[in-house]
C-alpha positions as CSV (number, residue, x, y, z in Angstrom):
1,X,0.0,0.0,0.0
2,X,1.1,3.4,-0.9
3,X,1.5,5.8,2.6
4,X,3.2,9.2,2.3
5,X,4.8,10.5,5.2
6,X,6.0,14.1,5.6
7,X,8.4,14.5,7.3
8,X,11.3,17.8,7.4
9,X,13.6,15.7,9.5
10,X,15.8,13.7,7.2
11,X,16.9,10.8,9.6
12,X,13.2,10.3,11.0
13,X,11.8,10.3,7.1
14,X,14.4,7.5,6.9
15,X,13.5,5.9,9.9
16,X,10.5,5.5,8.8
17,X,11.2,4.9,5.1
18,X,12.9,1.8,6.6
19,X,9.9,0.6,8.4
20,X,7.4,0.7,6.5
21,X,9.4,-1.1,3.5
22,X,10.0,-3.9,5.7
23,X,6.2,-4.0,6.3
24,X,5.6,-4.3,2.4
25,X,4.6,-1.0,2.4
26,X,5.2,1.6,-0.5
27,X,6.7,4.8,1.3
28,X,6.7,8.3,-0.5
29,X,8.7,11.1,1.3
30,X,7.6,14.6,1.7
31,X,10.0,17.1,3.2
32,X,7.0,19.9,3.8
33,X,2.4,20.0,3.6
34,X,2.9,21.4,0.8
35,X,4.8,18.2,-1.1
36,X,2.5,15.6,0.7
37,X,-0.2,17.7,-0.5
38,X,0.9,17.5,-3.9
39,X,1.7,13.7,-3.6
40,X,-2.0,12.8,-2.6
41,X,-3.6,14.8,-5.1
42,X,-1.3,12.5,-7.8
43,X,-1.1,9.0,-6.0
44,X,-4.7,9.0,-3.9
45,X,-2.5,7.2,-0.9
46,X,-4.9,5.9,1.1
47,X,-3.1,6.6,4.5
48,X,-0.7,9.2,5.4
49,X,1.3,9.9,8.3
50,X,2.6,13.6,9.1
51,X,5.1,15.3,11.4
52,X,2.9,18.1,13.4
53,X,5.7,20.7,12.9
54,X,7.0,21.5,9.5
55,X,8.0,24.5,7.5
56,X,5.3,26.1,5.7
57,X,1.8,23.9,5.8
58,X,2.4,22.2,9.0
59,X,0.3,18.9,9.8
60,X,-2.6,20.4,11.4
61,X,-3.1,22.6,8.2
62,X,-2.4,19.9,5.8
63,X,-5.0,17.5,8.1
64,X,-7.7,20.6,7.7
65,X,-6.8,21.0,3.8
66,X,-7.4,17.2,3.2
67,X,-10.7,17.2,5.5
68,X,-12.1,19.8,2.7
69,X,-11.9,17.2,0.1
70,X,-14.8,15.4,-0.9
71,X,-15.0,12.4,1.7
72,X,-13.7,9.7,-1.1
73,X,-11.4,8.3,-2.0
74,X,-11.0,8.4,2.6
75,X,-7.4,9.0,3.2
76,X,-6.8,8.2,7.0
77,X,-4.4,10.3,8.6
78,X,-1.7,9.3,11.6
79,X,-0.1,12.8,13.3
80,X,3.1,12.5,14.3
81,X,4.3,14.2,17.1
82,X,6.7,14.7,20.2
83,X,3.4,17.1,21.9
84,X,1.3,14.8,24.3
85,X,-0.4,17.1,26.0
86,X,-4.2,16.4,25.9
87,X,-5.1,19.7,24.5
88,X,-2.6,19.0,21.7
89,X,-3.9,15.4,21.1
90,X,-7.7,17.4,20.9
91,X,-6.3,20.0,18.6
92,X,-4.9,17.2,16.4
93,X,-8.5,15.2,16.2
94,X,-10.1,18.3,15.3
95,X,-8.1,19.2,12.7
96,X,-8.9,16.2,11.1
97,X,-5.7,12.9,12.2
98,X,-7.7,10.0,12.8
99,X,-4.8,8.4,15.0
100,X,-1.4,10.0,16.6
101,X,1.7,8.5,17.4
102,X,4.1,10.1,19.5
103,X,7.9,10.8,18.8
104,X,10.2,9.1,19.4
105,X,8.1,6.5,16.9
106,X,8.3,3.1,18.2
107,X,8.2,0.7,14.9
108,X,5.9,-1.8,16.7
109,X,3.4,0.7,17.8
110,X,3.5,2.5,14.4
111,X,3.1,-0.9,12.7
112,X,-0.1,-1.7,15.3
113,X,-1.7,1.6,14.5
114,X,-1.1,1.1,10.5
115,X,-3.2,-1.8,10.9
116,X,-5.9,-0.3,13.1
117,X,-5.8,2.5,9.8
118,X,-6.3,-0.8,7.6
119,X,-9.8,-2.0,9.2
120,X,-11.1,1.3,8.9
121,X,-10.0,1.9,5.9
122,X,-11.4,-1.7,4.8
123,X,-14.6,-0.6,6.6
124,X,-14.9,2.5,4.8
125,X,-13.9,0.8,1.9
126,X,-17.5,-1.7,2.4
127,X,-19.4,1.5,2.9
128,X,-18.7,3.2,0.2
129,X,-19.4,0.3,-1.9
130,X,-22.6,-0.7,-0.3
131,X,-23.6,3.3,-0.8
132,X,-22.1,2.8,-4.5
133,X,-25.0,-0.2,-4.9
134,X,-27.7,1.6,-3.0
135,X,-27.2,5.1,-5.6
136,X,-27.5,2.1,-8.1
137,X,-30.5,0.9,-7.1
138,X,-32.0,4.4,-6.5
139,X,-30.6,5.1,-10.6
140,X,-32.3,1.8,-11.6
141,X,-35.7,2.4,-9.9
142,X,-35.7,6.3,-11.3
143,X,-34.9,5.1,-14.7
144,X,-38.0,2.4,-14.1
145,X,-40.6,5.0,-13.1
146,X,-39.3,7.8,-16.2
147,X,-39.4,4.8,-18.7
148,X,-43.2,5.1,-18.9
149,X,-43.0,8.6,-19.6
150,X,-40.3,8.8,-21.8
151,X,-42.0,5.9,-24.0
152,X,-45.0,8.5,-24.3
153,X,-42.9,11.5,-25.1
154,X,-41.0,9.0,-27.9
155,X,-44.7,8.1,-29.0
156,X,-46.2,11.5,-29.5
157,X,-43.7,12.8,-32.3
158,X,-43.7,9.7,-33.9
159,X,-47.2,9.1,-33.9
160,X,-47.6,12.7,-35.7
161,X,-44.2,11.7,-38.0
162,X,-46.1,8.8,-39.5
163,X,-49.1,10.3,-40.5
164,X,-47.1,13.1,-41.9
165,X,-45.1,10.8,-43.9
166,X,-48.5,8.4,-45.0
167,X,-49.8,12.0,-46.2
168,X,-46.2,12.8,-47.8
169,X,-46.7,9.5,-49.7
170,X,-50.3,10.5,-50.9
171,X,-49.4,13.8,-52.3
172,X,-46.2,12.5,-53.9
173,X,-48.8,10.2,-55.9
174,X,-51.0,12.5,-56.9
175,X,-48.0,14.7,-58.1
176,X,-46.2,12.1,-59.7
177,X,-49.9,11.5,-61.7
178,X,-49.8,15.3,-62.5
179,X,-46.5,15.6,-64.3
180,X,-46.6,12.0,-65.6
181,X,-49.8,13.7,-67.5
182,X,-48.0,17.3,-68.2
183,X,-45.1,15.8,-69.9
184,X,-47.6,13.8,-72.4
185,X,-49.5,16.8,-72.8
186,X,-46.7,19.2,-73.3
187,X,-45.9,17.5,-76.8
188,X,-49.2,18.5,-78.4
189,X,-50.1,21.7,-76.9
190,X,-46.2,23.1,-78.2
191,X,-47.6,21.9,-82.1
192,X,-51.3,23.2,-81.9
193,X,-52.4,26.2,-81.5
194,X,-56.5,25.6,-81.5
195,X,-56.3,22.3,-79.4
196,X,-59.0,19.6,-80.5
197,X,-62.0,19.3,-78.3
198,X,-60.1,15.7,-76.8
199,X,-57.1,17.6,-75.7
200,X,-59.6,19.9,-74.0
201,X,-61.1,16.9,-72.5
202,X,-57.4,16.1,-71.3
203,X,-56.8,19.6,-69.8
204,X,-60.6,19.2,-68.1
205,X,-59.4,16.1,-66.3
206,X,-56.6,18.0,-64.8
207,X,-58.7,19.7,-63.0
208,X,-59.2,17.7,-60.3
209,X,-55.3,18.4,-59.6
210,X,-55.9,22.0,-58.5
211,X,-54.9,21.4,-55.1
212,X,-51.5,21.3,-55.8
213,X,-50.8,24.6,-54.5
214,X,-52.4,23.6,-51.1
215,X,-50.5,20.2,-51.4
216,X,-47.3,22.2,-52.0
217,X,-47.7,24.6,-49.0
218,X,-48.8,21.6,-46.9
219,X,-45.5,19.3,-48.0
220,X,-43.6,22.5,-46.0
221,X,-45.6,22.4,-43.1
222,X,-45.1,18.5,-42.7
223,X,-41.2,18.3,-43.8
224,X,-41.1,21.5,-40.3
225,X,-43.0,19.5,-38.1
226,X,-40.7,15.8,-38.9
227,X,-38.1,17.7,-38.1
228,X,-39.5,18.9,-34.9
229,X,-40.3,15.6,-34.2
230,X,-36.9,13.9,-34.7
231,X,-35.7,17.1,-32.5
232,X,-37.6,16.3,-30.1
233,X,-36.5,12.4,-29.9
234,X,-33.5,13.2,-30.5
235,X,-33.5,15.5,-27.0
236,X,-35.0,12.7,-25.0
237,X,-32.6,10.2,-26.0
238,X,-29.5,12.2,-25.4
239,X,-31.5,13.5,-22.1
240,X,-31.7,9.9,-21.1
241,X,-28.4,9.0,-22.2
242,X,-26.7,11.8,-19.7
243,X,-28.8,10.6,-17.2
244,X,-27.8,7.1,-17.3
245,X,-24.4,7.6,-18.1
246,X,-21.7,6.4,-15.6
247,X,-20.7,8.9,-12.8
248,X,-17.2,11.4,-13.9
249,X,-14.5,10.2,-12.6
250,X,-13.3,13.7,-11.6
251,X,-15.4,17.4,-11.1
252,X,-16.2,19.6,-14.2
253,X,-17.3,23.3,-14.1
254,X,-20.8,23.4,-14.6
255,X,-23.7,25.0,-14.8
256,X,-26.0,24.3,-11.9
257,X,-29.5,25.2,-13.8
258,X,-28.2,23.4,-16.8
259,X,-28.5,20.4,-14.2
260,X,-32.2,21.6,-13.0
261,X,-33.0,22.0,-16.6
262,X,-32.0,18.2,-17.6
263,X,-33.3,16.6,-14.1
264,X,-36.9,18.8,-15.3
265,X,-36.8,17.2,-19.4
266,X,-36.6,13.9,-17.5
267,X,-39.7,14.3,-15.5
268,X,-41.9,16.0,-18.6
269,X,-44.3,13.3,-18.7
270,X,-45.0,13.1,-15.1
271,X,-45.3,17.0,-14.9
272,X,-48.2,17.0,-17.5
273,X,-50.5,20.3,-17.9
274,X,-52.0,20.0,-14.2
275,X,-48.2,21.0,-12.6
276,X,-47.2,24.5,-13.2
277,X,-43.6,25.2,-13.0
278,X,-42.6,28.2,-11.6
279,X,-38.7,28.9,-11.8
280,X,-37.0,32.2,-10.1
281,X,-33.6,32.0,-11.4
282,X,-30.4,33.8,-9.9
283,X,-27.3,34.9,-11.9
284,X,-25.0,31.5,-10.2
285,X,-21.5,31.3,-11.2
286,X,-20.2,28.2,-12.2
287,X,-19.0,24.9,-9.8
288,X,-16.5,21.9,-10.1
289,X,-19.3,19.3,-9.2
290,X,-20.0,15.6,-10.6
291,X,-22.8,17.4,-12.4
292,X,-24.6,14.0,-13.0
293,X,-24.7,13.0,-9.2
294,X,-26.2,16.4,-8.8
295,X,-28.6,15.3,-11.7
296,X,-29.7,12.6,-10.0
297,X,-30.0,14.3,-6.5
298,X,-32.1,17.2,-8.1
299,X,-34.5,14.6,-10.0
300,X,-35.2,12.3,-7.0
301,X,-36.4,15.5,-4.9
302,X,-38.5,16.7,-7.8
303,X,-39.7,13.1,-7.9
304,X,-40.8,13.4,-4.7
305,X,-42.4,16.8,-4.9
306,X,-44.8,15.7,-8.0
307,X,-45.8,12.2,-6.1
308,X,-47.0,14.5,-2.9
309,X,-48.8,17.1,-5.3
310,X,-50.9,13.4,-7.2
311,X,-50.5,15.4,-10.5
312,X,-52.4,18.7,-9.7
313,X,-50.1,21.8,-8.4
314,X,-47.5,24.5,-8.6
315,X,-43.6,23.7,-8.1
316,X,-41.0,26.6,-7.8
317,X,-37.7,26.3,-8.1
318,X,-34.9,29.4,-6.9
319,X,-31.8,29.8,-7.3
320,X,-29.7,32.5,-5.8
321,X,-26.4,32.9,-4.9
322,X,-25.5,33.7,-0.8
323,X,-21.6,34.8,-0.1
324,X,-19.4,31.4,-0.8
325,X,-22.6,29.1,-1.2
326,X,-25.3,28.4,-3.8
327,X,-28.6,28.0,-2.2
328,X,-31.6,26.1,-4.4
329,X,-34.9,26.3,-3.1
330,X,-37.4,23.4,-4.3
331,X,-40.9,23.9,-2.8
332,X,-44.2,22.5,-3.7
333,X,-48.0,22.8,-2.9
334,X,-48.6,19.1,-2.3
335,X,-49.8,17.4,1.1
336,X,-46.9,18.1,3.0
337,X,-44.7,16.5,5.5
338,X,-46.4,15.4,9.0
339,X,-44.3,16.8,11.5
340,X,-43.5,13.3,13.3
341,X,-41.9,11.6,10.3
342,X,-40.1,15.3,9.5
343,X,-37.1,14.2,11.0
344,X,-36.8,10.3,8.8
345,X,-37.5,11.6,5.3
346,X,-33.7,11.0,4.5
347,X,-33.5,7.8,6.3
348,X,-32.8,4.9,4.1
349,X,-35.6,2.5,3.2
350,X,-38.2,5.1,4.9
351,X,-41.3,6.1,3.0
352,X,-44.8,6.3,3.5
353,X,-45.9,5.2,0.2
354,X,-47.7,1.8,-0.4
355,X,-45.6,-1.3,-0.4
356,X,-44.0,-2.0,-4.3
357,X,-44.5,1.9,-4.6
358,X,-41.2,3.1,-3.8
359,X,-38.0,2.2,-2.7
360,X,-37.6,4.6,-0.2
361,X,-34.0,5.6,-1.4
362,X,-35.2,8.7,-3.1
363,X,-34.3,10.8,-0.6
364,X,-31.5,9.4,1.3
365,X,-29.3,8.9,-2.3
366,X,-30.1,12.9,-2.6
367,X,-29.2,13.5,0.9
368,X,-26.0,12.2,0.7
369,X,-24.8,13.1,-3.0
370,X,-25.2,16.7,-1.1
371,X,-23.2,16.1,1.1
372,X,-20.6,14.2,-1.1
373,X,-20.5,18.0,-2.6
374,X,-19.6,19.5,0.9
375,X,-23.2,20.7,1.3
376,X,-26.7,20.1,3.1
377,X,-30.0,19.6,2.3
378,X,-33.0,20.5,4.9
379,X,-36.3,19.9,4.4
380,X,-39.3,22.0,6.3
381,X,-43.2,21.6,5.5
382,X,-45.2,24.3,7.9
383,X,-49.0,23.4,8.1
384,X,-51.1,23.2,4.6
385,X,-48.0,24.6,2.8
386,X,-46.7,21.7,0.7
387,X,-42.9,20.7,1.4
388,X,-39.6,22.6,1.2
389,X,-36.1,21.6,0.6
390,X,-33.3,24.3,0.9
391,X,-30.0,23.2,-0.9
392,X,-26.7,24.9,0.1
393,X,-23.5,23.9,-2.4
394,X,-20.1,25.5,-1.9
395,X,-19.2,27.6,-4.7
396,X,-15.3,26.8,-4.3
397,X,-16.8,23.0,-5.3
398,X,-15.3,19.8,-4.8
């Protein structure tokens, strides 16, 4: 395993070079925070151990800096140092060490706490794949519940493109009638200047082609509305496909209402006519963020809002921007939260919905890709006034 260890003190960096190779382990020497620092960000070392006093970012700054990551990949961190005072070993937990150690290092004690850091890590490593596989789950049963809705979105356009192209077909018919009978006709009329009363009977029968104008004008009108149609698919499908796509490996500036804006085209059918959308947008600069966890996060709540208004209501949506922090306001008119359950809507598994109804991850998977961004998400419901969630997202991201 890859552990870096800062250290400004050339014969305790090799100290403990020497122990930790013997233990198997890969060592990578910092002389200051601000080398470690740059080691983790390239090797993600899952463990680190720091000397407390150092030139420049010492190891209480370097613990705090790491603490403001998001909380994966966890990197648990042993302080190293020759203060035992309890006040010291407080400051130390509070900046963020997990363990301490204190100097002189004995190898078998630093060996003992290295493997207490290995459970935890091993534990935390379990969590975050068991929360990997619930986010799954919550994905799959979103996807479920939008797949009705997209299928009528899909069906709409292309019922209205096949009856535009079964007319298309008609008229092309009829036109391919009309010229087939101009191009015989154009051969006499150019040698005769008093045509014969059958060539008039010819023209007569033409007649019944004076739509064409109309059929013309119409072709336009159905060739615009295809390709509105295909548009139209076309957006759902990439819509979906952004959706379902696997999670960024690493944060990208984005826009957060470009994220409100796709979790919203998801939910089009269940909106219908009967939920009116009322948005307040805010001038919001733009955030490192795994814009399609934030997707998901935003479409479970909005989820939840339409399900407590049964189709019929108003949902606004605010954005605003508030010092270092983006704040978005989701509120609807629907039944509200009963004050007793208030405090377990982000539980996992809860809901009050009939059995086979929901999963009762909705919530919770939002909850926590929140707080995978450094924010929060609370949720407030005052009497006969629908239900409230207030979103707060650092603006320095993740």
């Amino acid at each position: 395993m890859d552990i870096i260890v800062a250290e400004d003190h050339p014969v305790s960096a090799k100290l403990l070079e020497k122990i930790l190779t013997r233990a198997g382990h890969t060592p990578l020497l910092a002389a200051d925070g601000e080398r470690a620092w740059e080691l983790l960000r390239r090797h993600q070392a899952p463990m680190l151990l720091t000397d407390w006093m150092m030139p420049g970012l010492d190891g209480l700054g370097l613990c705090k800096r790491i603490r403001e990551l998001p909380p994966t990949p966890y990197t648990y961190i042993i302080l190293l140092t020759a203060r035992d005072a309890t006040a010291d070993i407080l400051c130390g937990f509070e900046a963020g060490a997990d363990d301490y150690i204190a100097k002189p290092v004995n190898p078998d004690e630093l060996m003992a706490r290295i493997r207490v850091g290995l459970r935890h890590l091993a534990l935390e490593d379990r969590h975050e794949k068991t929360l990997r596989q619930l986010m799954h789950t919550e994905k799959l049963a979103s996807l479920g519940q939008l797949a009705a809705g997209m299928a009528h979105e899909i069906n709409n356009p292309l019922g209205f493109l096949t009856s535009n192209i079964k007319t298309f077909g008609t008229y092309t018919q009829e036109m391919q009638a009309f010229i087939q009978s101009c191009i015989h006709l154009l051969p006499q009329l150019r040698k005769l200047e008093n045509p014969p009363q059958e060539l008039r009977e010819k023209i007569k029968d033409l007649e019944k082609y004076q739509d064409l104008a109309y059929i013309l004008e119409d072709l336009d009108q159905l060739v615009a509305e295809s390709r509105e149609g295909l548009g139209r698919i076309g957006k759902i499908v990439e819509d979906m496909r952004i959706f379902a796509q696997p999670a960024a490996l690493n944060p990208e500036l984005t826009d957060i209402h470009h994220c409100i804006t796709l979790s919203l085209s998801m939910l089009t059918a269940r909106l219908g006519s009967a939920i009116e959308l009322v948005q307040d947008l805010g001038d919001l600069p733009r955030i490192f963020c795994f814009p399609n966890q934030l997707q998901q996060a935003f479409c479970n709540i909005f989820l939840n809002a339409i399900q407590a208004m049964e189709g019929n209501g108003k949902l606004y949506i605010q954005t605003r921007k508030e010092k270092d922090q983006i704040r978005i306001r989701i509120q609807d008119t629907g039944t509200g939260i009963a004050p007793e359950i208030l405090p377990r809507i982000f539980d996992p598994f809860f809901t009050t919905r009939p059995v086979g109804q929901g999963t009762g991850l909705g919530l919770h998977v939002a909850y926590t890709l929140i707080q995978r961004h450094g924010g929060s998400i609370e949720a407030s419901s005052p009497p006969h006034a629908g239900a409230t969630f207030d979103i707060l997202l650092p603006i320095a991201g993740v």
